[in-house]
Z-matrix of the N, CA and C atoms (Angstrom, degrees):
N
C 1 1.458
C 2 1.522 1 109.00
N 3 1.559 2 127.22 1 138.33
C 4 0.974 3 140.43 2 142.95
C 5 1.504 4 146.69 3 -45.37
N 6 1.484 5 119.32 4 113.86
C 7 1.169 6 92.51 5 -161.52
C 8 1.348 7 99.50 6 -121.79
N 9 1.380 8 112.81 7 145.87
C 10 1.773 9 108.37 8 -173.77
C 11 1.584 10 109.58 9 -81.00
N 12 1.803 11 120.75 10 149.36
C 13 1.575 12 97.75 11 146.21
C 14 1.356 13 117.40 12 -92.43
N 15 1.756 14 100.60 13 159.72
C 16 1.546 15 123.50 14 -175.16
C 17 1.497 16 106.55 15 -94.29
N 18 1.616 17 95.71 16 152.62
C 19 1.363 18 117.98 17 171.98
C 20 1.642 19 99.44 18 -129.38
N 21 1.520 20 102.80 19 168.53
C 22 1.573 21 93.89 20 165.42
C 23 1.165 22 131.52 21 -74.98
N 24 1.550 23 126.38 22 -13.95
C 25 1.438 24 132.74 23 -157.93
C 26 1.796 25 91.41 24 -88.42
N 27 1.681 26 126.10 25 -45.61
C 28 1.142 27 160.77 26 164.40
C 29 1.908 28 90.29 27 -18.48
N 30 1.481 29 96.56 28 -68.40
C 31 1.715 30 116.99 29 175.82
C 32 1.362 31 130.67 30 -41.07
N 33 1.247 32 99.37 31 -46.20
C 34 1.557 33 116.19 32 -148.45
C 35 1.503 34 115.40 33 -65.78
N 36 1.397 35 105.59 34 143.87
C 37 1.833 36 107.57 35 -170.39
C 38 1.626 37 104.63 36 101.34
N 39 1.182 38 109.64 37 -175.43
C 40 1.393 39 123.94 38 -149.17
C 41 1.796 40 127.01 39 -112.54
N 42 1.058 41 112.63 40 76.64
C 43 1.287 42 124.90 41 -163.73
C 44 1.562 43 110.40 42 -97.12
N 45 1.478 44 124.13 43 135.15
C 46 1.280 45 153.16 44 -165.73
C 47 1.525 46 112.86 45 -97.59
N 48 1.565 47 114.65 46 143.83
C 49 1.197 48 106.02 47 168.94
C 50 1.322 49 120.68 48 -90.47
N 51 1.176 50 124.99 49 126.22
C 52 1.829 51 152.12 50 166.90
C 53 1.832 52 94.51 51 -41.76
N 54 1.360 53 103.62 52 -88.21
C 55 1.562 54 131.24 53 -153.28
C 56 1.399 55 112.83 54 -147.25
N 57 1.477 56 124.39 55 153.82
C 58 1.267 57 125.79 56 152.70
C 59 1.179 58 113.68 57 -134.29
N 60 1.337 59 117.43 58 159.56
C 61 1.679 60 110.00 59 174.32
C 62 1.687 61 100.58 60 143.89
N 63 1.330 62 121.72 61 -170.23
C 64 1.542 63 138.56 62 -153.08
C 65 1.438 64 99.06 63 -121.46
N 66 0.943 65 122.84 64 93.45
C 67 1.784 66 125.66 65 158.82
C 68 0.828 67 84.99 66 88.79
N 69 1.764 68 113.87 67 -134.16
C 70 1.235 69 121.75 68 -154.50
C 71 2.108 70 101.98 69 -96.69
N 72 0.956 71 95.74 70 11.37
C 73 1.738 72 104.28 71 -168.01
C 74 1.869 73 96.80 72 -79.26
N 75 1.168 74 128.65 73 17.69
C 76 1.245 75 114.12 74 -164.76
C 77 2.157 76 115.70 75 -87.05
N 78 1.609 77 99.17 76 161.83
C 79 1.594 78 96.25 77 176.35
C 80 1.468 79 94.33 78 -136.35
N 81 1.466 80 108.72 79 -160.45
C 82 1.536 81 130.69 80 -178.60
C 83 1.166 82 94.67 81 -139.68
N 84 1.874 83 105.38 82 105.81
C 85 1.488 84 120.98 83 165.61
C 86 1.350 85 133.20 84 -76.90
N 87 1.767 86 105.14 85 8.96
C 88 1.777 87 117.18 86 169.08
C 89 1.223 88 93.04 87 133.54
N 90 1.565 89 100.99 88 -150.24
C 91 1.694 90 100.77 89 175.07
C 92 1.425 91 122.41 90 -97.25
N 93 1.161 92 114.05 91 154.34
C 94 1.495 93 128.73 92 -177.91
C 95 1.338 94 116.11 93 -136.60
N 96 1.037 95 121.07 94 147.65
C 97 1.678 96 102.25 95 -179.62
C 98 2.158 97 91.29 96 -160.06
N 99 1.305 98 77.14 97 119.51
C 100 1.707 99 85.13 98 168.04
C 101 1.761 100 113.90 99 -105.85
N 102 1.892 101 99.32 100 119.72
C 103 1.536 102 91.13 101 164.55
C 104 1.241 103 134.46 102 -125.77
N 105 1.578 104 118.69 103 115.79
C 106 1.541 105 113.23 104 -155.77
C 107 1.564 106 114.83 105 -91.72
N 108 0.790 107 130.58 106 159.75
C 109 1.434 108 128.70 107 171.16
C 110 1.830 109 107.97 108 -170.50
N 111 1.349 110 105.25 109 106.95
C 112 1.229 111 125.59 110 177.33
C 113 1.120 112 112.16 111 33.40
N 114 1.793 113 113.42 112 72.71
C 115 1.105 114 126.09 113 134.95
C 116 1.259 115 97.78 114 101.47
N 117 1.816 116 111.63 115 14.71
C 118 1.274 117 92.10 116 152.12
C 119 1.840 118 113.38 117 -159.64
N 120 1.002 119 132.46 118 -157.53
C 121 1.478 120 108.61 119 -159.23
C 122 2.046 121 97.20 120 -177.56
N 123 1.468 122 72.04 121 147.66
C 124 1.905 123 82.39 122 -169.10
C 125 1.702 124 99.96 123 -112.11
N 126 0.599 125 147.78 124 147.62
C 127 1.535 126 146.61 125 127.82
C 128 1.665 127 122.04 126 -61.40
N 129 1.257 128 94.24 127 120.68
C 130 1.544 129 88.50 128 178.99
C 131 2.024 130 124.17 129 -130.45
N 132 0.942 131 124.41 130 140.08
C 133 1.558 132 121.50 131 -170.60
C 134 1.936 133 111.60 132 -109.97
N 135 0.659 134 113.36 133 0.63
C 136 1.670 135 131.98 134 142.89
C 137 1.336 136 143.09 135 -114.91
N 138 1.047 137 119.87 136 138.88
C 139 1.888 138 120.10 137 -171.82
C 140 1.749 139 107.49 138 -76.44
N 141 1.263 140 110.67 139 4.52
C 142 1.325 141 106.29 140 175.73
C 143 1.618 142 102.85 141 -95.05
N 144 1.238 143 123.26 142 7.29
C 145 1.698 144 139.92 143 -155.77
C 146 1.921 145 95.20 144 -5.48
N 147 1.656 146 105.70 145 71.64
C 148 1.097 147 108.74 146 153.26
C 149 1.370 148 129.55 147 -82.10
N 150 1.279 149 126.14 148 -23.74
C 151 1.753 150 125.16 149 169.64
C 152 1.642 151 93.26 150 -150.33
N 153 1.362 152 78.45 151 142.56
C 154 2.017 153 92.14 152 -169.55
C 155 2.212 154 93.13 153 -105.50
N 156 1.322 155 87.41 154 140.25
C 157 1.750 156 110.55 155 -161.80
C 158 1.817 157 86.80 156 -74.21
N 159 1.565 158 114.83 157 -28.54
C 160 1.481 159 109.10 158 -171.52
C 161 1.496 160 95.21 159 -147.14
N 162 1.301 161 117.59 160 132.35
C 163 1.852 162 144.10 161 165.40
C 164 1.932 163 82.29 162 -95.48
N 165 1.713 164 102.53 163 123.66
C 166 1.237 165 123.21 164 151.20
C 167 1.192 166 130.42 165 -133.66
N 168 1.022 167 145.76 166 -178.20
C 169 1.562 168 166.15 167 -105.81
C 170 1.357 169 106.30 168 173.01
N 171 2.004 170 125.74 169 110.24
C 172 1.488 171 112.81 170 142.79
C 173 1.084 172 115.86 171 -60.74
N 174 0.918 173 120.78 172 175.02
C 175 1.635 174 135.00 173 146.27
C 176 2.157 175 122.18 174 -173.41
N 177 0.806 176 116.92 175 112.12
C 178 1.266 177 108.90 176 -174.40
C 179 1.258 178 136.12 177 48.46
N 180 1.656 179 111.55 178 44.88
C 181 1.923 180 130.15 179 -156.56
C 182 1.418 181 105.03 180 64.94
N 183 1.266 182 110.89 181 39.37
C 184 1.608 183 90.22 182 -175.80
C 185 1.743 184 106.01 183 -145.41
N 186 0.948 185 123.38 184 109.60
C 187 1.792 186 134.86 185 163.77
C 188 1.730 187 105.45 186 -39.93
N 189 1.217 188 131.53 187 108.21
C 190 1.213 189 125.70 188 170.25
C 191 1.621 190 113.86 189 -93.62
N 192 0.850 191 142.68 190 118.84
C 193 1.821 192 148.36 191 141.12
C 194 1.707 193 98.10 192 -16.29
N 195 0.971 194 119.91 193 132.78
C 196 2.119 195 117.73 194 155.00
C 197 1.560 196 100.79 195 -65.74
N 198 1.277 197 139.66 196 -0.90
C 199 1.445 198 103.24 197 147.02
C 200 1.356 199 133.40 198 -88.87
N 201 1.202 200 111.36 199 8.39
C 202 1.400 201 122.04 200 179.72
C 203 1.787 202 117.78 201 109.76
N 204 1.139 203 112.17 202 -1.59
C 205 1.692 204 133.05 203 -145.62
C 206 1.848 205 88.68 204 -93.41
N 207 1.187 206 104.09 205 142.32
C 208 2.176 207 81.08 206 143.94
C 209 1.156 208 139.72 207 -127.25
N 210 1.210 209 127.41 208 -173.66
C 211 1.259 210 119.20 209 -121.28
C 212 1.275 211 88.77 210 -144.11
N 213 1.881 212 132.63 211 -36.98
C 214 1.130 213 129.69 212 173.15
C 215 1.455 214 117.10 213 177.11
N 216 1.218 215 121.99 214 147.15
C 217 1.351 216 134.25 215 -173.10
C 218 1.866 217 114.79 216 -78.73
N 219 0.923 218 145.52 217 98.63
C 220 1.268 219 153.62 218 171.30
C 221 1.596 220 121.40 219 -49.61
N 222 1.543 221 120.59 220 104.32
C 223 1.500 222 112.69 221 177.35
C 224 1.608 223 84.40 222 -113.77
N 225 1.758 224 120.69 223 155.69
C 226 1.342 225 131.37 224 170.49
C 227 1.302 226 96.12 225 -129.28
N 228 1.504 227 111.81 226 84.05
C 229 1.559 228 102.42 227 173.49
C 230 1.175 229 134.57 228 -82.25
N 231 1.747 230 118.79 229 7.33
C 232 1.610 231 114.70 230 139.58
C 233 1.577 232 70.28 231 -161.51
N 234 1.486 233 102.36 232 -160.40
C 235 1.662 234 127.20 233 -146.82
C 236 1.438 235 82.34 234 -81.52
N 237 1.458 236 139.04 235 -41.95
C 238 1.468 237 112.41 236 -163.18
C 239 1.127 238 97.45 237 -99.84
N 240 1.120 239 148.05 238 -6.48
C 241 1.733 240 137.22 239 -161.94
C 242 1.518 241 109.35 240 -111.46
N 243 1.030 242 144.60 241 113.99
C 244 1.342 243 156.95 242 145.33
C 245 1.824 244 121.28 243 -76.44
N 246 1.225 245 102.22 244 135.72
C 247 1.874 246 92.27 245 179.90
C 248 1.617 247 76.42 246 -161.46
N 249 1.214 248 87.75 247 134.48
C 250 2.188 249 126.55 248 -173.80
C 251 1.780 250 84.35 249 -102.96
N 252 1.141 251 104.53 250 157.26
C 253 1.678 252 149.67 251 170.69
C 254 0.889 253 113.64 252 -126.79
N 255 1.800 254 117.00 253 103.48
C 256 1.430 255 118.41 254 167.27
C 257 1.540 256 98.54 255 -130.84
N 258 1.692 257 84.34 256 152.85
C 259 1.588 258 89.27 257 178.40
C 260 1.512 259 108.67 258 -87.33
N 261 1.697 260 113.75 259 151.45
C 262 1.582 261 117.05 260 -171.29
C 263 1.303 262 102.04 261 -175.83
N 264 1.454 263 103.62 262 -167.49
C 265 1.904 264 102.04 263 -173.51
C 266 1.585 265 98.04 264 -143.11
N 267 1.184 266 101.45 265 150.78
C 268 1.583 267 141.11 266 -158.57
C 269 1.830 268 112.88 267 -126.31
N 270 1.295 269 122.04 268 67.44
C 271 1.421 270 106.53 269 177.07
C 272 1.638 271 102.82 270 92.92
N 273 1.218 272 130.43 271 23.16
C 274 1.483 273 143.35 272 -155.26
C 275 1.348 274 113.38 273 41.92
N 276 1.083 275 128.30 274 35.76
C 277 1.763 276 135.64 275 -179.73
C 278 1.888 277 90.39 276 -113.85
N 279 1.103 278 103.57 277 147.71
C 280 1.194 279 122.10 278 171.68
C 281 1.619 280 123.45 279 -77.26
N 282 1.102 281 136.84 280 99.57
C 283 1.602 282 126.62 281 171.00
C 284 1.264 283 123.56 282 -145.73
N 285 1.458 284 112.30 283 -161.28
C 286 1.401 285 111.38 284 -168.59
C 287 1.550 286 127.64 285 -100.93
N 288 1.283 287 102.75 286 94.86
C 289 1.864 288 102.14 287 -167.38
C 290 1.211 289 108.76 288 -46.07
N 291 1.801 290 128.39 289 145.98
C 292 0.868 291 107.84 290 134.44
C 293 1.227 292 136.43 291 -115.58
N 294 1.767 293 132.82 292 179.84
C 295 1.316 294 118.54 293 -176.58
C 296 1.409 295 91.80 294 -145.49
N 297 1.651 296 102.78 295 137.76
C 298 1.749 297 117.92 296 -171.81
C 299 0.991 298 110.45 297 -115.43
N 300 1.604 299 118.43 298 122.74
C 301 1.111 300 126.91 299 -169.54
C 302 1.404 301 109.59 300 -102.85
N 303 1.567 302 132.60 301 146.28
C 304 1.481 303 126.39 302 167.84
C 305 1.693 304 104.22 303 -113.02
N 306 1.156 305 128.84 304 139.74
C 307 1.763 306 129.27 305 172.56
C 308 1.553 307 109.14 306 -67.20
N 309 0.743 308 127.36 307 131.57
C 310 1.723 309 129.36 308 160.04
C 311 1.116 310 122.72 309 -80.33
N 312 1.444 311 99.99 310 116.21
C 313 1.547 312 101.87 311 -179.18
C 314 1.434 313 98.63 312 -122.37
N 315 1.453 314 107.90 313 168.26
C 316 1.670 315 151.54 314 -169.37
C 317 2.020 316 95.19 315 -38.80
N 318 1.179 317 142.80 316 86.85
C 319 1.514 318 120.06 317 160.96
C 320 1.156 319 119.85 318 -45.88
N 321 1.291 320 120.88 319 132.34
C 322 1.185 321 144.86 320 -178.54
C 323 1.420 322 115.08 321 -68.00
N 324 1.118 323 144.31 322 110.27
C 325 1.489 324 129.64 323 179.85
C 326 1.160 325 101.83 324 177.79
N 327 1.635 326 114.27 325 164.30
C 328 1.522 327 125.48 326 158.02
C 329 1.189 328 118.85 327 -129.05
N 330 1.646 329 105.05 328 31.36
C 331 1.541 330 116.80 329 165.37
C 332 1.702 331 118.35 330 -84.54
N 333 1.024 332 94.63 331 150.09
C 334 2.008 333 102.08 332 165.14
C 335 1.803 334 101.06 333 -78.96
N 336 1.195 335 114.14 334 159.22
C 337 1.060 336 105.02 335 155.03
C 338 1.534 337 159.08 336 -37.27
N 339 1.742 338 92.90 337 -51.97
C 340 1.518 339 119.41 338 157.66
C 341 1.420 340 113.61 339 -55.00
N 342 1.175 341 126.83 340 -54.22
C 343 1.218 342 139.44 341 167.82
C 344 1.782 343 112.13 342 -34.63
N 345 1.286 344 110.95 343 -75.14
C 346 1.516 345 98.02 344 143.27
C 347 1.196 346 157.49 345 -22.94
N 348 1.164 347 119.89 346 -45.48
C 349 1.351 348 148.89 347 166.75
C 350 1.523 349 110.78 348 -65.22
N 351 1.446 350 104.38 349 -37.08
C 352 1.682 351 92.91 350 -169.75
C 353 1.440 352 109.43 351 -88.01
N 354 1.177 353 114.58 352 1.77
C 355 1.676 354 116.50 353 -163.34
C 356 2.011 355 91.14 354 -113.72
N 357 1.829 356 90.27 355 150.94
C 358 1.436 357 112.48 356 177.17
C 359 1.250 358 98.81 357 -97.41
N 360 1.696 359 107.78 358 167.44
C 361 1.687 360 122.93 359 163.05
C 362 1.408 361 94.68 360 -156.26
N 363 1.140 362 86.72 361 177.06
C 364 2.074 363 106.08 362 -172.29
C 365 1.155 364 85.62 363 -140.73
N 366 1.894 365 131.39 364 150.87
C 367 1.149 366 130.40 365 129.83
C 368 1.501 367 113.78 366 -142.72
N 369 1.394 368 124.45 367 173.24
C 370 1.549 369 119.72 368 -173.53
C 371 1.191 370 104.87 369 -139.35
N 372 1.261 371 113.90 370 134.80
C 373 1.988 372 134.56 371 175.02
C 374 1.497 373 98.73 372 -69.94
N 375 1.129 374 123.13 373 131.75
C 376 1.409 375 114.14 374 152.58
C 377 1.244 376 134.65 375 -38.89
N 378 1.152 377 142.81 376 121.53
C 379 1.410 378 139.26 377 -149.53
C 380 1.616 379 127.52 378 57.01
N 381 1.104 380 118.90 379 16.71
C 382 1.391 381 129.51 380 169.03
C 383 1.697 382 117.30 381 -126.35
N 384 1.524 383 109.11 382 171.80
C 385 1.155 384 93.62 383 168.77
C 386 1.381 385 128.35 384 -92.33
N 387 1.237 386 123.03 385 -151.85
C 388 1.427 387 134.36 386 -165.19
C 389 1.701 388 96.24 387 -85.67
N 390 1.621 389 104.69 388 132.17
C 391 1.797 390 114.39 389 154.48
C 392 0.964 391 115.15 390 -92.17
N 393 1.365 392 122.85 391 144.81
C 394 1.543 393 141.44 392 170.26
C 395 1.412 394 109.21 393 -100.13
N 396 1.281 395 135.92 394 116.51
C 397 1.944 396 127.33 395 -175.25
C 398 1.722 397 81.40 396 -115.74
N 399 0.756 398 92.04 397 122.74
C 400 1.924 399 114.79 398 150.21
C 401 1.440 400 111.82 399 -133.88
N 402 1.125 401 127.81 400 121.03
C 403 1.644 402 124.61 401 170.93
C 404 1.373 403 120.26 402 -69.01
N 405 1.134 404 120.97 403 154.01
C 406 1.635 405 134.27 404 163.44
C 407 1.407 406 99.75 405 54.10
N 408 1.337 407 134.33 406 47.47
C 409 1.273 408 133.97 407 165.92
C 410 1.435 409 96.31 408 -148.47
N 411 2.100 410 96.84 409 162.99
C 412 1.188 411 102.81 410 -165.81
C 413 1.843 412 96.96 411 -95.20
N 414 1.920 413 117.62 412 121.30
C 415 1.258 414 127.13 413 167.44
C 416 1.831 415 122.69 414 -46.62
N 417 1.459 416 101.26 415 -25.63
C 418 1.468 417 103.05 416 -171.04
C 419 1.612 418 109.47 417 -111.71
N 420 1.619 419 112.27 418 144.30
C 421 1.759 420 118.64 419 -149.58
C 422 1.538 421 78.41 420 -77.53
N 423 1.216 422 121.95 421 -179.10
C 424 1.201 423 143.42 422 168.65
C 425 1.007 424 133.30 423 -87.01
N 426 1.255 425 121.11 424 -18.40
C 427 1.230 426 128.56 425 148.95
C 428 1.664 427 121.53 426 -80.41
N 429 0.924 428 100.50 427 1.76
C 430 2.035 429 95.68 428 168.54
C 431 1.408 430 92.22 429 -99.10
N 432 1.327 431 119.45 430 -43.47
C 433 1.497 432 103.45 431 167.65
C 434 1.521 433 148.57 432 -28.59
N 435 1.878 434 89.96 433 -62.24
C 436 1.443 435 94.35 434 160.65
C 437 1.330 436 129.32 435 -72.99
N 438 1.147 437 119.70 436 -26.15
C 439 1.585 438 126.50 437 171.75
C 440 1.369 439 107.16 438 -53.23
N 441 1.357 440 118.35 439 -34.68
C 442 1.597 441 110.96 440 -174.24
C 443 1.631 442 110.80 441 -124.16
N 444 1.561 443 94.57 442 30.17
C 445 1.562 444 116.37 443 175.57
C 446 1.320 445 122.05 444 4.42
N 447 1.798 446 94.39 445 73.23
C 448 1.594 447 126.96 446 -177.99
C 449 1.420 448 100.43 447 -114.55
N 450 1.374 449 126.05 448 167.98
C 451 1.008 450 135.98 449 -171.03
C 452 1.459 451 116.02 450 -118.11
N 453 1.533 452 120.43 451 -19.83
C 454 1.155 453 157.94 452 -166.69
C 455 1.582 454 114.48 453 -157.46
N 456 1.382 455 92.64 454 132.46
C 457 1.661 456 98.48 455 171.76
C 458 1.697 457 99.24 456 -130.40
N 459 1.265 458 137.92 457 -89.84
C 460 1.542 459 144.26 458 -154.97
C 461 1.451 460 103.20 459 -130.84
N 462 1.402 461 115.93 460 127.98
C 463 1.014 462 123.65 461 154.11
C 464 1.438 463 119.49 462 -139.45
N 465 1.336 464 127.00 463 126.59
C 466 1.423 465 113.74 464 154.72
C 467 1.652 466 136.39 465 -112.69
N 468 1.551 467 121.72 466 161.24
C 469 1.634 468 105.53 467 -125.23
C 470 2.281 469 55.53 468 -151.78
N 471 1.876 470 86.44 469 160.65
C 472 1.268 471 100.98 470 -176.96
C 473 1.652 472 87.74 471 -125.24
N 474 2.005 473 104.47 472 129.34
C 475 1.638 474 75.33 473 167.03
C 476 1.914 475 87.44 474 -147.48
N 477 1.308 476 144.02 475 -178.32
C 478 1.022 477 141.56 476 -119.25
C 479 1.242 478 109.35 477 -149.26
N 480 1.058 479 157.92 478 119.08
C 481 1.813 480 141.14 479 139.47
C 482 1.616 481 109.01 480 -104.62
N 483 1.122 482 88.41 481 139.04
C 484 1.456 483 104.83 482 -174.33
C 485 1.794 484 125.88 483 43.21
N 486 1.222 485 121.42 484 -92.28
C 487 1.334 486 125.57 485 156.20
C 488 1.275 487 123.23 486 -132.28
N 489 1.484 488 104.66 487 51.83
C 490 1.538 489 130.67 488 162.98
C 491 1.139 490 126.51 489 -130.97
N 492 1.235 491 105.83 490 128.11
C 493 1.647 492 112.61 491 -177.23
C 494 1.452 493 118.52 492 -89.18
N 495 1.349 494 141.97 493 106.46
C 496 1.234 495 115.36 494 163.06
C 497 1.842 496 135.00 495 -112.59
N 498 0.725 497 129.16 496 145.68
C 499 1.531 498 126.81 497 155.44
C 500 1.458 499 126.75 498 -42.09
N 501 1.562 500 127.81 499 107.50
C 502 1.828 501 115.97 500 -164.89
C 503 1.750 502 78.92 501 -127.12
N 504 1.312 503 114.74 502 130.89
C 505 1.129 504 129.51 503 -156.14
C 506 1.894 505 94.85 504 -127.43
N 507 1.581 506 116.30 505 93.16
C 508 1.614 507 116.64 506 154.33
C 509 1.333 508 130.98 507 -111.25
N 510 1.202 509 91.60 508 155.55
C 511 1.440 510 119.28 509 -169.12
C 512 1.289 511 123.67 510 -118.64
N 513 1.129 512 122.01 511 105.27
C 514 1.947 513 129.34 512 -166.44
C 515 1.269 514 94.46 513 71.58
N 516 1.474 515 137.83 514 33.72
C 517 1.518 516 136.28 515 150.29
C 518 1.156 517 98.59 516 93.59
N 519 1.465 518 126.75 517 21.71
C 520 1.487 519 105.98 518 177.95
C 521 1.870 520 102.30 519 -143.12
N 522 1.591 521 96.20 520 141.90
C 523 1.353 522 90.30 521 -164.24
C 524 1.741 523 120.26 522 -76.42
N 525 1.726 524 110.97 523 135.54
C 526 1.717 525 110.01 524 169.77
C 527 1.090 526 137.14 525 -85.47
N 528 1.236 527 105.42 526 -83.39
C 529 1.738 528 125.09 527 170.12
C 530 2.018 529 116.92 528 -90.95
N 531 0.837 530 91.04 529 115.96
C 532 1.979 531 95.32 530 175.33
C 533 1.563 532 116.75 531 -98.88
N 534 1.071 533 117.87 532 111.22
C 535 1.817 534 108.49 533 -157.37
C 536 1.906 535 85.90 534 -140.22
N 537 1.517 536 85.65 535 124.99
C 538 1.784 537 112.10 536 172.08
C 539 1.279 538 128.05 537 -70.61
N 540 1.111 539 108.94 538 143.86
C 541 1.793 540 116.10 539 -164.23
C 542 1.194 541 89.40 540 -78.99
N 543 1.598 542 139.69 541 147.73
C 544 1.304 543 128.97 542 117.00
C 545 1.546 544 133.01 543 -82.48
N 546 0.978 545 122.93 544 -14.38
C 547 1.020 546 146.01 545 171.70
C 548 1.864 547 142.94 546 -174.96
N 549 1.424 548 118.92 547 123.95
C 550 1.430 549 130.57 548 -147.94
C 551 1.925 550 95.08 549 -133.34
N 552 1.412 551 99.30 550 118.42
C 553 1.393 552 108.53 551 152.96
C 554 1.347 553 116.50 552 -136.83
N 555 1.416 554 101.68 553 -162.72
C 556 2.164 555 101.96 554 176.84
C 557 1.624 556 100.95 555 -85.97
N 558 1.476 557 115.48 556 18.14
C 559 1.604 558 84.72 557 160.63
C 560 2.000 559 103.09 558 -135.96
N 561 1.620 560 105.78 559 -24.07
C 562 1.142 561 95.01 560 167.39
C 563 1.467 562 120.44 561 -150.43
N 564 1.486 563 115.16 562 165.50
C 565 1.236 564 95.53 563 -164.29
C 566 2.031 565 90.49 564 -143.37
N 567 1.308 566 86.01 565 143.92
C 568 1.937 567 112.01 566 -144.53
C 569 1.932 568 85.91 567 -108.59
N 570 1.791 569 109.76 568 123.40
C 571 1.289 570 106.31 569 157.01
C 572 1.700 571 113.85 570 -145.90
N 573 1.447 572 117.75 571 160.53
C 574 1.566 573 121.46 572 -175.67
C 575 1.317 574 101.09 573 -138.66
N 576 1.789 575 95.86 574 170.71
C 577 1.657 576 93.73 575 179.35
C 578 1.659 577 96.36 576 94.49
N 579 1.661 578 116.07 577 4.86
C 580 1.428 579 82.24 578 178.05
C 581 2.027 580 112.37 579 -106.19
N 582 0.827 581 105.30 580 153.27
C 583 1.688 582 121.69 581 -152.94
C 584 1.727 583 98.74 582 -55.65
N 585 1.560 584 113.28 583 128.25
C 586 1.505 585 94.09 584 179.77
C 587 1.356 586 111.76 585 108.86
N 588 1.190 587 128.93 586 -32.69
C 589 1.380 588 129.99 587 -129.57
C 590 1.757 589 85.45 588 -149.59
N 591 1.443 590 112.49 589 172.34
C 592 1.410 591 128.75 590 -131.96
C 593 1.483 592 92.79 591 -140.19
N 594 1.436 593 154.60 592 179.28
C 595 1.055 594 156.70 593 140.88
C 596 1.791 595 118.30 594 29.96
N 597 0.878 596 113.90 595 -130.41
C 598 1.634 597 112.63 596 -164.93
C 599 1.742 598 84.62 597 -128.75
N 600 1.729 599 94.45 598 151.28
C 601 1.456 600 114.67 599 174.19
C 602 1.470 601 103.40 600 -111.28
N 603 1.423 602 117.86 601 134.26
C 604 1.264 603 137.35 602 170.11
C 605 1.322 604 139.43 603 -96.86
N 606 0.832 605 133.32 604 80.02
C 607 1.671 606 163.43 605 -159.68
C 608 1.718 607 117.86 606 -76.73
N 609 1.351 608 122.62 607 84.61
C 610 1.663 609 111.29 608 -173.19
C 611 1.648 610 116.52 609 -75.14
N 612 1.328 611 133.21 610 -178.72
C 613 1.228 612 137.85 611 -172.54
C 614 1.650 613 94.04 612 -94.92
N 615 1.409 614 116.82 613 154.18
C 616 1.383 615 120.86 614 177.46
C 617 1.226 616 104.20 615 -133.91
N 618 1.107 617 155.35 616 -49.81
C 619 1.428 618 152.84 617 139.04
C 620 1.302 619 122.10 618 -84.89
């Protein structure tokens, strides 16, 4: 594989974390959101990116810390994909984390939100079964509930930054995975970024 060098302009705008992890061992530790803008870049753990968890520094493929330290090595393996190099440990062996970044771009649509919201889709992973998306309702019957005397089981909720839509998917009321629309109409609705998985997942309308 090819790997490009970075500049800041190369950077700039608002890219999400994919996955982290060692080879093929990787997950999605919630939300992340990196935002760069000329040469330099915040980390952020809400879509409202009101206070960023890390103030960084490019410099020569490389994420700097403000104490001068670093923080991570920069590959741009094409215009939308980003993946950081940090050093960490794996099984108490020492190696090289990685972390996969996807760019956020513009959702495509000429829906309102609500409009969204009111409509179903189904889609299926290869080798798994079938998803059901309904928004703002609870996915699990009520009786698996009480059997496992939860209060909450699945919900997924549509919520937005800027001119992106994404899907934030919780479970026992607390939010996991946040995965971006690329595109949403009344018959299907298109998302990436999800952990594991390869290109964009495609989702048709069911009612």
């Amino acid at each position: 594989m090819i790997f490009k060098t970075t500049n800041g302009q190369q950077l700039d705008g608002k890219w999400i974390l994919k996955e982290v992890g060692y080879k093929e061992f990787k997950k999605n530790p919630g939300l992340q959101i990196l935002n760069f803008e000329t040469n330099k870049a915040g980390l952020f753990t809400n879509l409202q990116l009101t206070k960023s968890e890390l103030d960084l520094n490019v410099k020569d493929n490389t994420l700097i810390l403000e104490n001068g330290e670093k923080y991570a090595d920069l590959k741009l393996l094409n215009e939308n994909f980003l993946r950081l190099l940090v050093n960490g440990t794996f099984n108490d062996d020492n190696v090289i984390i990685e972390m996969d970044f996807v760019r956020l771009l513009p959702t495509k649509t000429d829906l309102s939100q609500e409009e969204i919201e009111s409509l179903n889709f189904e889609f299926q992973v290869e080798g798994k079964s079938k998803t059901k998306i309904a928004f703002n309702k609870e996915l699990w019957d009520k009786k698996k509930l009480k059997e496992l005397e939860w209060k909450e089981g699945s919900k997924w909720i549509i919520e937005k930054l800027e001119s992106t839509y994404f899907i934030s998917i919780f479970k026992r009321g607390r939010k996991g995975v946040t995965l971006p629309i690329s595109e949403v109409n009344e018959n299907v609705l298109k998302f990436y970024g999800v952990p594991n998985e390869t290109g964009e997942v495609v989702a048709t309308r069911t009612e």
